[in-house]
C-alpha positions as CSV (number, residue, x, y, z in Angstrom):
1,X,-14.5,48.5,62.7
2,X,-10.6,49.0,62.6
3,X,-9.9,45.3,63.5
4,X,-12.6,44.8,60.1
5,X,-10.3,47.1,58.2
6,X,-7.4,45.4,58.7
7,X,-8.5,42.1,57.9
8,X,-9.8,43.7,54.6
9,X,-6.1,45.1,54.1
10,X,-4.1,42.0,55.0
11,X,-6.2,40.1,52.3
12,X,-5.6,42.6,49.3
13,X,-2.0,41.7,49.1
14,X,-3.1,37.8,49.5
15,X,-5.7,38.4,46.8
16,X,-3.5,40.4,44.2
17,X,-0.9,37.5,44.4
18,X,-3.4,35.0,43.6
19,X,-4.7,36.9,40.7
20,X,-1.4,37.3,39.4
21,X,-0.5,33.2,39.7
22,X,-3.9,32.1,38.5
23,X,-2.8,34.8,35.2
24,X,0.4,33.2,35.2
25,X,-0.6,29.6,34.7
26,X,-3.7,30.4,32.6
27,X,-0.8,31.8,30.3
28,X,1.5,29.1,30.5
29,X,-1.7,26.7,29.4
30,X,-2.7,29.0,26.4
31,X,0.7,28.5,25.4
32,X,1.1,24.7,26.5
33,X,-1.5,24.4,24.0
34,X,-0.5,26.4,20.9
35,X,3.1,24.3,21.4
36,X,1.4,20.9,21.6
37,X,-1.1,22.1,18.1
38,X,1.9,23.4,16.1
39,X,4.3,20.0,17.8
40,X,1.1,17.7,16.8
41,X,0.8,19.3,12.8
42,X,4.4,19.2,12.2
43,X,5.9,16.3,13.6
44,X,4.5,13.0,15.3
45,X,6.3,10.9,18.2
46,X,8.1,7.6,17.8
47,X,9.0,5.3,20.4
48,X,11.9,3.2,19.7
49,X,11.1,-0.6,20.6
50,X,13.9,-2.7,20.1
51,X,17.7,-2.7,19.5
52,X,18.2,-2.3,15.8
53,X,19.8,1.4,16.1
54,X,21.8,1.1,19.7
55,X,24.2,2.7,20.1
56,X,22.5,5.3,18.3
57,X,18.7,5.0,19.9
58,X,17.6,2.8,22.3
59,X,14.7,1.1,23.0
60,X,12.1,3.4,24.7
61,X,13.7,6.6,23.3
62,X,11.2,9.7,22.0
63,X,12.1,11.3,19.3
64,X,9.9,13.3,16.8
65,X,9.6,12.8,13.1
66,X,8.7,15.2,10.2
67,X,5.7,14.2,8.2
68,X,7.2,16.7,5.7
69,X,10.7,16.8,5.6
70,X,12.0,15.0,2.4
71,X,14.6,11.9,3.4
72,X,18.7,12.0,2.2
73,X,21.0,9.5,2.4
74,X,21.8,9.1,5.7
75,X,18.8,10.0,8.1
76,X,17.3,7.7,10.3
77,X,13.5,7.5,8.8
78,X,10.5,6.0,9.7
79,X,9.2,3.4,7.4
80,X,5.9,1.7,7.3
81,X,6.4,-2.1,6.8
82,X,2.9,-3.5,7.5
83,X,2.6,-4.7,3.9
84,X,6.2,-5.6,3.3
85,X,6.3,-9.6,3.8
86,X,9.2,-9.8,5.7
87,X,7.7,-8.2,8.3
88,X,4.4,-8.0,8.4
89,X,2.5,-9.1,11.9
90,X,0.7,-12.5,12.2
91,X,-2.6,-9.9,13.4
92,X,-2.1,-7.5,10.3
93,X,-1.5,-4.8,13.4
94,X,0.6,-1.7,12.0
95,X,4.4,-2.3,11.5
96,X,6.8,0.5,11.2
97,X,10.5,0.6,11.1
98,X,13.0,3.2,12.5
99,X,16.2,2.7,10.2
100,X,19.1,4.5,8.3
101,X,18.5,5.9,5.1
102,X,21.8,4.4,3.1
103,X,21.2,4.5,-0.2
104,X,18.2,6.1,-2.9
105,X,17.2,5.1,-6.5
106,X,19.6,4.6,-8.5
107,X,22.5,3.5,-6.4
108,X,24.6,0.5,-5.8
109,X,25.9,-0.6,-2.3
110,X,27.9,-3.5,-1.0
111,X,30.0,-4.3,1.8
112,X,33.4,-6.0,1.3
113,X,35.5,-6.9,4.5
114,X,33.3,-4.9,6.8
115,X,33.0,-1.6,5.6
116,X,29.8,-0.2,3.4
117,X,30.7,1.1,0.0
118,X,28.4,3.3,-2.5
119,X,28.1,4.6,-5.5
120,X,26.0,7.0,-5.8
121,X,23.9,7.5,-9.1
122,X,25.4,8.8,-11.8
123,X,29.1,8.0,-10.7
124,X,31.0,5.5,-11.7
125,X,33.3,4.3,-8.3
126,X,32.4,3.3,-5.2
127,X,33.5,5.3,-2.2
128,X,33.8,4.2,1.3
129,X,30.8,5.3,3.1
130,X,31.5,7.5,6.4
131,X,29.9,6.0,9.2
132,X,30.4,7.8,11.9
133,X,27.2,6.3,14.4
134,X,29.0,3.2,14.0
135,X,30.9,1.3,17.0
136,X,31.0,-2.0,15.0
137,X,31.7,-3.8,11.6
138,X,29.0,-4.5,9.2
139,X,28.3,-8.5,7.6
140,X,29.4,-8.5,4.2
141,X,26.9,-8.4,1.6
142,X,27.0,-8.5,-2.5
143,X,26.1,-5.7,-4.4
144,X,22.7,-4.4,-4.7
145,X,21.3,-2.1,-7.1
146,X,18.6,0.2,-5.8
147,X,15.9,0.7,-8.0
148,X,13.7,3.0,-9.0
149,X,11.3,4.5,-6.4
150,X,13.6,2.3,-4.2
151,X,15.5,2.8,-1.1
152,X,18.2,0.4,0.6
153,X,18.1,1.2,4.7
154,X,20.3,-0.3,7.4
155,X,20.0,-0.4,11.0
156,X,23.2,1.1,13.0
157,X,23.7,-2.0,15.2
158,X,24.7,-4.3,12.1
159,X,24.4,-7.6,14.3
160,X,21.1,-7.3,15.8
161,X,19.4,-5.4,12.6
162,X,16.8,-7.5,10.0
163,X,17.1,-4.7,7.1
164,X,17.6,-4.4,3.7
165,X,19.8,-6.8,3.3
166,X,17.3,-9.6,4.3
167,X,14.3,-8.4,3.1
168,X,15.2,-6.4,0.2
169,X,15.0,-2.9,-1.2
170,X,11.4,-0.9,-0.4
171,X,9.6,1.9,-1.9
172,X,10.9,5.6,-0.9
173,X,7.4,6.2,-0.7
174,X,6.9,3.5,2.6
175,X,9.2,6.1,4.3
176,X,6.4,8.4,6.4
177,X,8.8,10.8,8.8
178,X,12.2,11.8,9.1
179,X,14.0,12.1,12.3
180,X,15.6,15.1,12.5
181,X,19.0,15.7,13.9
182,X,18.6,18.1,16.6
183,X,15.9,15.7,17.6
184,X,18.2,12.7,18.1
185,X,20.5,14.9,19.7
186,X,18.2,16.0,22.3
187,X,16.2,12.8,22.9
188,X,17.0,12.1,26.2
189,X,14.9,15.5,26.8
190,X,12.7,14.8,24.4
191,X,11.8,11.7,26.3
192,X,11.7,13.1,29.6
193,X,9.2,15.9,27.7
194,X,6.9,13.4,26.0
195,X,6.3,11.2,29.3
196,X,5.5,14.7,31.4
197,X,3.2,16.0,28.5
198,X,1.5,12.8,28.6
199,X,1.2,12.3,32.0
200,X,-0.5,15.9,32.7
201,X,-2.0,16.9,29.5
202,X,-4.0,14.6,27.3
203,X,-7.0,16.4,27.6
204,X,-5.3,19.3,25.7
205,X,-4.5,17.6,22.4
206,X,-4.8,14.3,21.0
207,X,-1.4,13.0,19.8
208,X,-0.1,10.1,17.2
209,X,2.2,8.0,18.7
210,X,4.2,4.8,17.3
211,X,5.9,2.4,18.3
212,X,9.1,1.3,16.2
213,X,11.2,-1.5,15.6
214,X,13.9,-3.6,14.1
Protein backbone atom coordinates (compact mmCIF):
# COMPACT_ATOMS: atom_id res chain seq x y z
CA UNK A 1 0.00 0.00 0.00
CA UNK A 2 2.88 2.46 0.64
CA UNK A 3 4.88 1.33 -2.36
CA UNK A 4 1.03 2.12 -4.29
CA UNK A 5 1.23 5.57 -2.67
CA UNK A 6 4.29 6.40 -3.89
CA UNK A 7 3.80 5.57 -7.34
CA UNK A 8 0.58 7.69 -7.14
CA UNK A 9 2.90 10.61 -5.75
CA UNK A 10 5.79 10.33 -8.20
CA UNK A 11 3.21 10.68 -11.05
CA UNK A 12 1.35 13.94 -9.77
CA UNK A 13 4.34 16.04 -10.47
CA UNK A 14 4.69 14.04 -13.99
CA UNK A 15 1.04 14.64 -14.62
CA UNK A 16 0.82 18.47 -13.58
CA UNK A 17 3.81 19.16 -15.99
CA UNK A 18 2.03 17.62 -18.79
CA UNK A 19 -1.10 19.52 -18.21
CA UNK A 20 0.71 22.63 -18.08
CA UNK A 21 2.70 21.92 -21.69
CA UNK A 22 -0.34 20.47 -23.42
CA UNK A 23 -1.96 24.25 -22.03
CA UNK A 24 0.95 25.83 -23.32
CA UNK A 25 0.84 24.61 -26.84
CA UNK A 26 -2.94 24.60 -27.07
CA UNK A 27 -2.29 28.36 -26.47
CA UNK A 28 0.35 28.94 -28.73
CA UNK A 29 -2.13 27.23 -31.57
CA UNK A 30 -5.21 29.53 -30.58
CA UNK A 31 -2.88 32.22 -31.22
CA UNK A 32 -0.96 30.60 -34.28
CA UNK A 33 -4.28 30.90 -35.69
CA UNK A 34 -5.68 34.34 -34.83
CA UNK A 35 -2.06 35.56 -36.40
CA UNK A 36 -2.35 33.57 -39.59
CA UNK A 37 -6.58 35.04 -39.94
CA UNK A 38 -5.60 38.67 -39.28
CA UNK A 39 -1.92 37.94 -41.65
CA UNK A 40 -4.35 36.21 -44.40
CA UNK A 41 -7.24 39.42 -44.39
CA UNK A 42 -4.66 41.97 -44.45
CA UNK A 43 -1.93 41.08 -46.49
CA UNK A 44 -1.22 38.12 -49.07
CA UNK A 45 2.37 36.50 -49.83
CA UNK A 46 4.44 37.02 -52.94
CA UNK A 47 7.22 35.05 -54.07
CA UNK A 48 9.69 36.79 -56.03
CA UNK A 49 10.55 34.66 -59.29
CA UNK A 50 13.07 36.20 -61.30
CA UNK A 51 15.78 38.93 -61.26
CA UNK A 52 14.08 42.15 -62.20
CA UNK A 53 14.43 43.83 -58.59
CA UNK A 54 18.07 42.26 -57.42
CA UNK A 55 19.85 43.76 -55.65
CA UNK A 56 16.76 44.84 -53.94
CA UNK A 57 14.76 41.19 -53.88
CA UNK A 58 15.71 38.19 -55.18
CA UNK A 59 14.22 35.50 -56.63
CA UNK A 60 12.49 33.14 -54.02
CA UNK A 61 12.18 36.00 -51.51
CA UNK A 62 8.64 36.26 -49.29
CA UNK A 63 7.47 39.30 -48.71
CA UNK A 64 3.85 40.38 -47.88
CA UNK A 65 1.68 42.79 -49.68
CA UNK A 66 -1.25 45.14 -48.57
CA UNK A 67 -4.46 44.58 -50.43
CA UNK A 68 -5.28 48.00 -48.90
CA UNK A 69 -2.60 50.17 -48.62
CA UNK A 70 -2.81 52.93 -51.41
CA UNK A 71 0.66 52.99 -53.74
CA UNK A 72 3.22 56.42 -53.88
CA UNK A 73 5.84 56.95 -55.98
CA UNK A 74 8.37 54.86 -55.08
CA UNK A 75 7.07 51.48 -53.55
CA UNK A 76 7.67 48.32 -54.93
CA UNK A 77 3.90 47.10 -55.97
CA UNK A 78 2.36 44.18 -57.20
CA UNK A 79 0.83 44.55 -60.60
CA UNK A 80 -1.47 42.19 -62.35
CA UNK A 81 -0.33 41.90 -66.03
CA UNK A 82 -2.35 38.87 -67.30
CA UNK A 83 -4.21 41.07 -69.75
CA UNK A 84 -1.44 43.45 -70.62
CA UNK A 85 0.05 42.14 -74.12
CA UNK A 86 3.39 42.46 -73.45
CA UNK A 87 3.22 39.97 -71.07
CA UNK A 88 0.57 37.97 -71.07
CA UNK A 89 1.25 33.94 -70.95
CA UNK A 90 0.86 31.67 -74.08
CA UNK A 91 -1.80 29.50 -71.47
CA UNK A 92 -3.64 32.70 -70.34
CA UNK A 93 -2.27 31.48 -66.66
CA UNK A 94 -2.14 34.54 -64.10
CA UNK A 95 0.72 37.01 -64.67
CA UNK A 96 1.68 39.44 -62.03
CA UNK A 97 4.57 41.75 -61.71
CA UNK A 98 6.65 42.85 -58.64
CA UNK A 99 8.10 46.47 -59.68
CA UNK A 100 8.88 50.10 -58.61
CA UNK A 101 6.23 52.52 -58.50
CA UNK A 102 8.15 55.66 -60.37
CA UNK A 103 5.91 57.81 -61.51
CA UNK A 104 1.62 58.48 -61.22
CA UNK A 105 -0.89 60.30 -63.49
CA UNK A 106 0.08 63.12 -64.55
CA UNK A 107 3.85 63.02 -64.64
CA UNK A 108 6.60 63.00 -67.09
CA UNK A 109 9.82 60.92 -66.71
CA UNK A 110 12.89 60.37 -68.84
CA UNK A 111 16.32 59.36 -68.45
CA UNK A 112 19.23 61.35 -70.00
CA UNK A 113 22.90 59.97 -69.48
CA UNK A 114 21.81 57.37 -66.96
CA UNK A 115 20.04 58.97 -64.39
CA UNK A 116 15.94 59.11 -64.02
CA UNK A 117 14.45 62.45 -64.05
CA UNK A 118 10.69 63.54 -63.03
CA UNK A 119 8.43 65.99 -62.94
CA UNK A 120 6.00 65.52 -60.90
CA UNK A 121 2.38 66.89 -61.87
CA UNK A 122 1.83 70.16 -61.52
CA UNK A 123 5.55 71.37 -61.65
CA UNK A 124 7.19 72.65 -64.21
CA UNK A 125 11.15 71.19 -63.92
CA UNK A 126 12.45 68.01 -63.75
CA UNK A 127 14.33 66.89 -60.78
CA UNK A 128 16.82 64.19 -60.45
CA UNK A 129 15.12 61.28 -58.99
CA UNK A 130 16.87 59.79 -55.70
CA UNK A 131 17.52 56.30 -56.20
CA UNK A 132 18.95 55.03 -53.44
CA UNK A 133 18.10 50.83 -54.20
CA UNK A 134 20.15 51.41 -57.10
CA UNK A 135 23.76 49.83 -57.64
CA UNK A 136 23.71 50.52 -61.39
CA UNK A 137 22.89 53.05 -64.31
CA UNK A 138 19.59 53.08 -65.94
CA UNK A 139 19.26 52.89 -70.37
CA UNK A 140 18.26 56.06 -71.52
CA UNK A 141 14.84 56.52 -72.53
CA UNK A 142 12.78 59.69 -74.07
CA UNK A 143 10.21 61.33 -72.26
CA UNK A 144 7.03 59.76 -71.35
CA UNK A 145 3.99 61.40 -70.13
CA UNK A 146 1.96 59.37 -67.71
CA UNK A 147 -1.56 59.53 -68.26
CA UNK A 148 -4.41 59.52 -66.59
CA UNK A 149 -5.34 56.53 -64.40
CA UNK A 150 -1.76 55.65 -65.51
CA UNK A 151 1.33 54.56 -63.76
CA UNK A 152 4.98 54.33 -65.25
CA UNK A 153 6.96 51.34 -63.05
CA UNK A 154 10.63 50.24 -63.24
CA UNK A 155 12.35 47.33 -62.13
CA UNK A 156 15.59 48.14 -59.81
CA UNK A 157 18.05 46.00 -61.79
CA UNK A 158 17.73 48.30 -65.04
CA UNK A 159 19.58 45.66 -67.30
CA UNK A 160 17.70 42.66 -66.70
CA UNK A 161 14.03 44.49 -66.21
CA UNK A 162 11.14 44.36 -69.26
CA UNK A 163 9.03 47.47 -67.67
CA UNK A 164 7.50 50.37 -68.66
CA UNK A 165 9.77 51.37 -70.86
CA UNK A 166 9.00 48.45 -73.26
CA UNK A 167 5.62 47.88 -72.73
CA UNK A 168 4.28 51.13 -71.89
CA UNK A 169 2.43 52.89 -69.11
CA UNK A 170 -0.51 50.64 -67.28
CA UNK A 171 -3.56 51.37 -65.29
CA UNK A 172 -2.95 52.40 -61.42
CA UNK A 173 -5.77 50.25 -60.97
CA UNK A 174 -3.63 46.76 -62.36
CA UNK A 175 -1.65 47.49 -59.14
CA UNK A 176 -3.32 44.89 -56.49
CA UNK A 177 -0.76 45.14 -53.23
CA UNK A 178 1.82 47.19 -51.90
CA UNK A 179 4.96 45.89 -50.36
CA UNK A 180 5.47 47.50 -47.47
CA UNK A 181 8.82 48.61 -46.10
CA UNK A 182 9.36 47.02 -43.00
CA UNK A 183 8.35 44.00 -44.96
CA UNK A 184 11.26 44.19 -47.49
CA UNK A 185 13.42 44.98 -44.71
CA UNK A 186 12.68 41.93 -42.87
CA UNK A 187 12.29 39.48 -45.72
CA UNK A 188 14.88 37.22 -45.07
CA UNK A 189 12.68 36.37 -41.91
CA UNK A 190 9.79 36.67 -43.48
CA UNK A 191 10.94 33.90 -45.80
CA UNK A 192 12.23 31.68 -43.24
CA UNK A 193 8.55 32.35 -41.54
CA UNK A 194 6.42 31.63 -44.60
CA UNK A 195 8.32 28.21 -45.54
CA UNK A 196 7.88 27.04 -41.59
CA UNK A 197 4.12 28.13 -41.57
CA UNK A 198 3.65 26.24 -44.57
CA UNK A 199 5.40 23.38 -43.83
CA UNK A 200 3.48 22.74 -40.34
CA UNK A 201 0.31 24.51 -40.69
CA UNK A 202 -1.84 24.34 -43.76
CA UNK A 203 -4.58 22.78 -42.16
CA UNK A 204 -5.00 26.00 -40.04
CA UNK A 205 -5.76 28.58 -42.74
CA UNK A 206 -5.82 28.58 -46.38
CA UNK A 207 -3.49 31.21 -47.76
CA UNK A 208 -3.08 33.23 -51.32
CA UNK A 209 0.22 32.91 -52.63
CA UNK A 210 1.80 34.39 -55.95
CA UNK A 211 4.40 34.05 -57.67
CA UNK A 212 6.03 37.29 -59.31
CA UNK A 213 8.19 38.28 -62.03
CA UNK A 214 10.04 40.56 -64.31
Amino acid sequence: MAELLNRKKRKKPVMIALGVIMGILSVLAIGFLIFSIWLNSSYFVVTVDGGSMNDTLHSEDRLYASYSAKAKRGDIVIIDATEHPAFKTSDGSERLLIKRLIAVEGDSIKCEEGIVYLKKAGEQTYQKLEEPYLNQTTGDFKEVEVGAGEIFFLGDNRANSKDAREAGCMNFEDIIGVVPNWAVKNKGAITKWEKFRKSVADFFTVDIVHRTGG
